[in-house]
C-alpha positions as CSV (number, residue, x, y, z in Angstrom):
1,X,-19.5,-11.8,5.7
2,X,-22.3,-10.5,3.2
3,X,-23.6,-7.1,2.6
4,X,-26.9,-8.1,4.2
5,X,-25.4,-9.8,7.6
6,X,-22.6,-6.5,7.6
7,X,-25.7,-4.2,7.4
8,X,-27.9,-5.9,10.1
9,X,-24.5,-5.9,12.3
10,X,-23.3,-2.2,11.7
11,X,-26.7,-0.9,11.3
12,X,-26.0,0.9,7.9
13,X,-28.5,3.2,6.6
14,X,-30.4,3.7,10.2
15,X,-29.2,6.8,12.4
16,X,-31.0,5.9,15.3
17,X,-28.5,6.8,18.4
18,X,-26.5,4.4,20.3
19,X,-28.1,1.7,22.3
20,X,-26.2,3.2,25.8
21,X,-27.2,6.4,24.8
22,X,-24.3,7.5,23.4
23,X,-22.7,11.5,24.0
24,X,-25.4,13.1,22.6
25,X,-26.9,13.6,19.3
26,X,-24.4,16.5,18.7
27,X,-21.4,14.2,19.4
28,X,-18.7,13.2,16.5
29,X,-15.8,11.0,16.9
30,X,-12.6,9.8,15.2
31,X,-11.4,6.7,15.0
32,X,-7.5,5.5,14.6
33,X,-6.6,2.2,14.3
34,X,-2.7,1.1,14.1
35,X,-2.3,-2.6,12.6
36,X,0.7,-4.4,13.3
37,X,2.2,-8.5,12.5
38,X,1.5,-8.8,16.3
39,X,-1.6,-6.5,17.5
40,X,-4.3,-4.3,16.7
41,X,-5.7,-1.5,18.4
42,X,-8.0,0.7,17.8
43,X,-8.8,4.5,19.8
44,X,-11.9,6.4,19.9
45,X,-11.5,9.7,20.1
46,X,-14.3,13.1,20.1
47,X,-13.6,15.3,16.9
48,X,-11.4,18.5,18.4
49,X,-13.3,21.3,18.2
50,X,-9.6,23.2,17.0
51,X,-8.6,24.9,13.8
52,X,-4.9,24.9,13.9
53,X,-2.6,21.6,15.0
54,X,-0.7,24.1,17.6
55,X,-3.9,24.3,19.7
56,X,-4.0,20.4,19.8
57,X,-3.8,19.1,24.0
58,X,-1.5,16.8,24.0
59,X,-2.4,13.3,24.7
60,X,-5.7,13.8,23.5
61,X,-9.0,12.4,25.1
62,X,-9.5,8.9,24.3
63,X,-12.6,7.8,24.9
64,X,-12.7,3.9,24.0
65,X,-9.4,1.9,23.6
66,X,-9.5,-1.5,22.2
67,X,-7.1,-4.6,21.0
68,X,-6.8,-7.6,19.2
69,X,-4.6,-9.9,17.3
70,X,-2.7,-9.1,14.1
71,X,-4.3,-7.3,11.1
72,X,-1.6,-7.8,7.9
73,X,-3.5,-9.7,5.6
74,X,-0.1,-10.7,4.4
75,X,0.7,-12.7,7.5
76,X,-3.6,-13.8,8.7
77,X,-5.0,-14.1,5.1
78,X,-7.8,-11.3,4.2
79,X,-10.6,-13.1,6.3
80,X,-8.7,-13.0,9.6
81,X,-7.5,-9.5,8.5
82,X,-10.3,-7.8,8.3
83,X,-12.6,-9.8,11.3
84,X,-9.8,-8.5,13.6
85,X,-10.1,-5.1,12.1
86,X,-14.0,-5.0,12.4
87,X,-13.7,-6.8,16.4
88,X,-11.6,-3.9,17.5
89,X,-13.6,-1.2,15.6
90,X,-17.0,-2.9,17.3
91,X,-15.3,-2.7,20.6
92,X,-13.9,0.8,20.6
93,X,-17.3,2.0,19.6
94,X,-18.6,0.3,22.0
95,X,-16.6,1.3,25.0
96,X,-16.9,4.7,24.1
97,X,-20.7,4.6,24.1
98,X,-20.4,6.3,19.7
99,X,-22.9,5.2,17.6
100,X,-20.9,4.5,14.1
101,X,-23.1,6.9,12.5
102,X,-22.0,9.4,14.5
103,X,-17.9,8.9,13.1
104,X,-16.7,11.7,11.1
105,X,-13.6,10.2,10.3
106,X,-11.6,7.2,10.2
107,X,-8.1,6.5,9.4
108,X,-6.6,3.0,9.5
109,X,-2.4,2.4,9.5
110,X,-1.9,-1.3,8.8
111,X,1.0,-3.2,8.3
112,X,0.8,-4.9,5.0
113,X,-0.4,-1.6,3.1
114,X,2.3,-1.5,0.3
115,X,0.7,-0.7,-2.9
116,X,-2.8,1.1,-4.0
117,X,-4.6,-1.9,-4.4
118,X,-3.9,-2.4,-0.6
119,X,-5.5,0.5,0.6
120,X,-8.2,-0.4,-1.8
121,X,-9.2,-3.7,-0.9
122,X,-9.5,-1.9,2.9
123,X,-11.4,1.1,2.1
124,X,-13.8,-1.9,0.8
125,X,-14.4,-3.5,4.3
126,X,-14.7,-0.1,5.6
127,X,-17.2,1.1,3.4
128,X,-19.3,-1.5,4.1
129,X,-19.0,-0.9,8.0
130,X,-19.6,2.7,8.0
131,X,-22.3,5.3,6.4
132,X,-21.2,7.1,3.5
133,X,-20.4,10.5,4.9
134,X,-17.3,9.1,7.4
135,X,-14.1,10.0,5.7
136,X,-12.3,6.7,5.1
137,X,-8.7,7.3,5.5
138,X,-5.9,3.9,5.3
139,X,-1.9,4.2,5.3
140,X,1.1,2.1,6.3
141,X,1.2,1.8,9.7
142,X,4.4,3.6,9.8
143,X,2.6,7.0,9.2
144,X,0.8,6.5,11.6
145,X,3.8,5.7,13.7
146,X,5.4,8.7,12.6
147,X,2.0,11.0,13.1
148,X,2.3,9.3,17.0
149,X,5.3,11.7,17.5
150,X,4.7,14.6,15.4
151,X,1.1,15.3,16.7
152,X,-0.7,14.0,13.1
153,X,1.8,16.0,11.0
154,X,4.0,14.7,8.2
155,X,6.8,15.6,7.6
156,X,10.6,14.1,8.6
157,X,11.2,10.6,8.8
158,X,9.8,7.8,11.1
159,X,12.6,4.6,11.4
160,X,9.8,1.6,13.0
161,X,11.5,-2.0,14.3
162,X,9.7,-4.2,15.8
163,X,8.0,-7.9,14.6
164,X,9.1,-6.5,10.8
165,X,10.8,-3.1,10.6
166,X,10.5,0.1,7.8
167,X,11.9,3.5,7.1
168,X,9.2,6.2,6.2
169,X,9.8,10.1,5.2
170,X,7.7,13.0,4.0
171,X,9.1,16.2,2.5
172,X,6.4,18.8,1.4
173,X,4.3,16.2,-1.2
174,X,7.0,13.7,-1.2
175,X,6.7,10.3,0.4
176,X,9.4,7.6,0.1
177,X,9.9,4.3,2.0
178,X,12.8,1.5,2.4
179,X,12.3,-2.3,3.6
180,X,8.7,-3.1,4.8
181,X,8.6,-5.8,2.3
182,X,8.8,-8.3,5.5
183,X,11.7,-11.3,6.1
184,X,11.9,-12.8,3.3
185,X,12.9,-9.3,1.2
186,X,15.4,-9.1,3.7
187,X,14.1,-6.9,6.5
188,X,17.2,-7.5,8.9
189,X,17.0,-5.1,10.8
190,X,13.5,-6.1,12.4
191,X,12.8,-8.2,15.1
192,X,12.1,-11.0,13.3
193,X,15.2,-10.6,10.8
194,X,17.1,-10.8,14.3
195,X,16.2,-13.2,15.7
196,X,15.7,-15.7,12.5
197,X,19.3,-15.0,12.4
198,X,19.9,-16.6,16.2
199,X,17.9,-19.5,15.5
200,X,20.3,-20.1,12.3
201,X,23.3,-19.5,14.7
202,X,21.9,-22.1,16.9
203,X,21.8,-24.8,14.0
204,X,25.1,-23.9,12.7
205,X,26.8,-23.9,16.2
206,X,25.0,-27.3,16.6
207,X,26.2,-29.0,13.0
208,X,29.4,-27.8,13.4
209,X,29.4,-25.2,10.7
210,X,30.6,-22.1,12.9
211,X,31.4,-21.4,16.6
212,X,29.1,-22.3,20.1
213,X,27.3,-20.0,20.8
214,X,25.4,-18.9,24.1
215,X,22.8,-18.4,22.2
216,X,22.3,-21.8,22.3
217,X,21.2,-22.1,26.1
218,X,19.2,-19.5,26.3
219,X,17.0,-20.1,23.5
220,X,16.8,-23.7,24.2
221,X,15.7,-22.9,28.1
222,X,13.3,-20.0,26.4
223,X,11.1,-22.9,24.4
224,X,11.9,-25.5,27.0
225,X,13.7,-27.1,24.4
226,X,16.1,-30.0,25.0
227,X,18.0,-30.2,22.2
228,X,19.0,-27.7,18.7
229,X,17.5,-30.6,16.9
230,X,14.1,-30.1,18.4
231,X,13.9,-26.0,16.8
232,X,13.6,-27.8,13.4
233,X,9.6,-28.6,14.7
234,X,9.2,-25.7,17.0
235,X,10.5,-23.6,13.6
236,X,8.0,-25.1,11.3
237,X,5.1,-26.0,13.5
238,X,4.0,-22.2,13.1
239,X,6.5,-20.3,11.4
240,X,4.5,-16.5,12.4
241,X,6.6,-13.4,12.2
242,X,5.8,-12.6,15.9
243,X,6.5,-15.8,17.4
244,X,9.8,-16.1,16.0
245,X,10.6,-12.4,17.1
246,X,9.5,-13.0,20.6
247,X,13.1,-14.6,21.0
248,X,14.7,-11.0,20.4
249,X,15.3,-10.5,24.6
250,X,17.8,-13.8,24.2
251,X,19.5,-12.5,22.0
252,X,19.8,-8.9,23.2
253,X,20.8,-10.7,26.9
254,X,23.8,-12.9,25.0
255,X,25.5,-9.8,23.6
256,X,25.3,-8.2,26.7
257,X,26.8,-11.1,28.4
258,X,29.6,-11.4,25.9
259,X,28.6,-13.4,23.2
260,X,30.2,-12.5,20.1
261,X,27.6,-14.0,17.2
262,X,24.7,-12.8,19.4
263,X,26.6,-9.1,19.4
264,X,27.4,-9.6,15.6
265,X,23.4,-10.4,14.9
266,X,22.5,-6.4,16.6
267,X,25.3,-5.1,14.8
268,X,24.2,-6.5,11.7
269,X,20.6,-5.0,12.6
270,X,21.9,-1.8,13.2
271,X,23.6,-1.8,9.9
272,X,20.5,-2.2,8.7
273,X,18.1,0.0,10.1
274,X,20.9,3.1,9.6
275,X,21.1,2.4,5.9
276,X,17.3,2.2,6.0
277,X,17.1,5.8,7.5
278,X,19.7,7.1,5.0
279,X,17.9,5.9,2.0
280,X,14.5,7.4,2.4
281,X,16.5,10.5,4.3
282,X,18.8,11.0,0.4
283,X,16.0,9.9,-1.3
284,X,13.4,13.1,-0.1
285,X,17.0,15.3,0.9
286,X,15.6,16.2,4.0
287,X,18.9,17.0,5.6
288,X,19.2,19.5,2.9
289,X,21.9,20.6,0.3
290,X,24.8,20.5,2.8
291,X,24.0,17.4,4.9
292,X,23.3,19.6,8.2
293,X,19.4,20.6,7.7
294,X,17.5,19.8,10.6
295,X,14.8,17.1,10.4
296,X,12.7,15.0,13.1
297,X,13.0,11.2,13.2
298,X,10.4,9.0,15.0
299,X,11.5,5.8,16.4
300,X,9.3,3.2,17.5
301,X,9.1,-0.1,18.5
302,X,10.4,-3.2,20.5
303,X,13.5,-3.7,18.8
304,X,14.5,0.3,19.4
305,X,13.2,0.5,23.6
306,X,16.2,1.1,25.7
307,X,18.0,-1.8,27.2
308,X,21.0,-2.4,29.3
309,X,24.4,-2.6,27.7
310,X,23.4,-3.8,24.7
311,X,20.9,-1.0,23.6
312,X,19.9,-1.5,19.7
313,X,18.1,1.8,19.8
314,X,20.8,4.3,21.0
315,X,22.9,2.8,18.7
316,X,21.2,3.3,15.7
317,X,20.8,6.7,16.9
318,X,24.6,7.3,17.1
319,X,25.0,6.1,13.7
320,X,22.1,8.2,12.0
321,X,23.7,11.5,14.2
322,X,27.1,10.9,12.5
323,X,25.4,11.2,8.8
324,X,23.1,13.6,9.8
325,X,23.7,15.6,12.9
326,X,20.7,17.9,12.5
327,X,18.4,14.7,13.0
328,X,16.1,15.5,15.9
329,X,14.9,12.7,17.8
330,X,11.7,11.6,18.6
331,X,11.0,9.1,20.8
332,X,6.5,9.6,20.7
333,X,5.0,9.6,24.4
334,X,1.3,8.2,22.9
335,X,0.9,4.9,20.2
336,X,0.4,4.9,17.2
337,X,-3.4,4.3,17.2
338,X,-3.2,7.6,18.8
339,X,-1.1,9.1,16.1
340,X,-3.6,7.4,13.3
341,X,-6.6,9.5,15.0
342,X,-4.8,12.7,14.5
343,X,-4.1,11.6,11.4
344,X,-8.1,11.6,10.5
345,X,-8.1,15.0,12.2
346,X,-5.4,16.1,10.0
347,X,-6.7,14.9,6.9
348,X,-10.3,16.5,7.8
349,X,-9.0,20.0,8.4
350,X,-6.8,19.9,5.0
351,X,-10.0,18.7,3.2
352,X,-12.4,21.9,5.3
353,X,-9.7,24.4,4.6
354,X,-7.8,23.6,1.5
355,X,-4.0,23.9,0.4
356,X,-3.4,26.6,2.9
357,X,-3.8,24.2,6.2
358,X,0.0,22.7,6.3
């Protein structure tokens, strides 16, 4: 898209109001947008007229809600990236009836945003989508994650697993991460690091290089699959993150049925998402000199929802309690979209009032 089309389609430079009339010409909005490997979606929210993040309702108003597909421009490429970013932002304005001239604040958490030049190259689509007095705010979508269960503050440590998986932690102006760096940098513990592992199990159970496997059955019925040879295609034919992690409820339903590779794969994940917590917890010392200091940690994500038997979640919380029994769960009642909007909030009233807004 040039600068000449993106101008005739977001109207840049005219501050005429909102074709449906919009909330007034008084009105300002935020918007949040959380960016995953599988979806999109994007909140429109009015600016709170607070001062302090106690006096915050909680949920907020959300005025316009919308989704779309995935967003990392690691996984789609940088055109399908940021289309899908500009289709939700289009339709959450839209739904809410806010002109874009009337946003006072934008903050973006996408997956994919590992590096500087990441949040760069966004801030440059959104520039050219919105007037230049919005506040353009972009993060890893694990902050905003974390911001969905600490009302848009930072601080503590935010463990996401779902389609990939990360560990994220702020401690006063401290930030430190662990895994995000997707499958093939070894993100076990996320959903797709699982159940890559199940599809392997199948081959090897098939060739003859370890044991059967029910995993085998299940997967094959799952795909309407006939035969182990036939995952080779299905594998290859589109080899997306979220595709192959869809197969995570197989594998889940195996260990709780008895299967002992199927158990081994969660165990395995556990492993992995515990030692992910404990590095960026060590790394920031959140639990304190001692090991007993009291710190939150958000948990989101498919791969941590409670389950039957075999609940992946609970587990990893048991193994983070034992390290670090003054970890307080969080377990956030909004999404992170949500969480990204009071992020733009946040990052507003530390700008209006200085170093003394914490």
């Amino acid at each position: 898209m040039n600068s000449q089309r993106n101008t005739e389609k977001w109207g840049c430079g005219k501050d005429e109001p909102h074709e449906n009339g919009g909330h007034g010409s008084g009105s300002e909005f935020l918007l949040g947008l959380d960016g995953g490997a599988t979806s999109t979606i994007c909140v429109c929210m009015p600016l709170l007229p607070f001062s302090d993040q106690a006096d915050l309702p909680n949920p907020p108003p959300i005025l316009g809600r919308a989704v779309a597909g995935c967003s990392n421009h690691n996984s789609v490429g940088e055109t399908a990236a940021r289309v899908t970013l500009e289709q939700v932002i289009t339709e959450a304005l839209s739904k809410s009836c806010a002109d874009r001239s009337s946003v006072r604040a934008v903050c973006l958490g996408v997956s994919g945003v590992n590096h500087p030049t990441d949040q760069e190259r966004i801030l440059i689509w959104l520039r050219e989508m919105f007037p230049s007095h919005v506040k353009l705010y972009v993060q890893n979508d694990a902050v905003a994650a974390m911001a969905s269960g600490t009302m848009g503050k930072l601080h503590g440590c935010v463990l996401v697993s779902g389609t990939g998986c990360i560990a994220y932690g702020f401690a006063d102006d401290k930030e430190a991460r662990a895994a995000g760096g997707g499958p093939i940098l070894g993100d076990w513990g996320s959903g797709y690091g699982i159940a890559a592992q199940a599809l392997t199990a199948v081959i090897r159970a098939h060739d003859g290089r370890d044991s059967q496997t029910m995993l085998t059955t299940r997967i094959l019925k799952a795909l309407h699959l006939s035969s182990p040879d036939e995952l080779i295609g299905w594998t290859y034919a589109d080899p997306s993150w979220a595709r192959i992690a869809a197969l995570v409820p197989e594998v889940k339903s195996c260990a709780e049925d008895g299967d002992q590779i199927a158990h081994n794969i969660l165990v395995n994940a556990v492993q992995e998402l515990t030692l992910c917590v404990k590095a960026v917890v060590e790394r920031l010392n959140l639990c304190g000199a001692d090991g007993s200091g009291s710190f939150p940690i958000v948990m989101v994500g498919g791969v941590l929802e409670t389950n039957k038997s075999w609940d992946v979640g609970k587990e990893v919380i048991n193994s983070i309690q034992k390290l670090y029994p003054g970890a307080h769960l969080i377990r956030p009642k909004m999404e992170p979209a949500i969480g990204a909007a009071l992020l733009a909030w946040n990052f507003l009233m530390k700008e209006s009032q200085g170093d003394n807004y914490c």
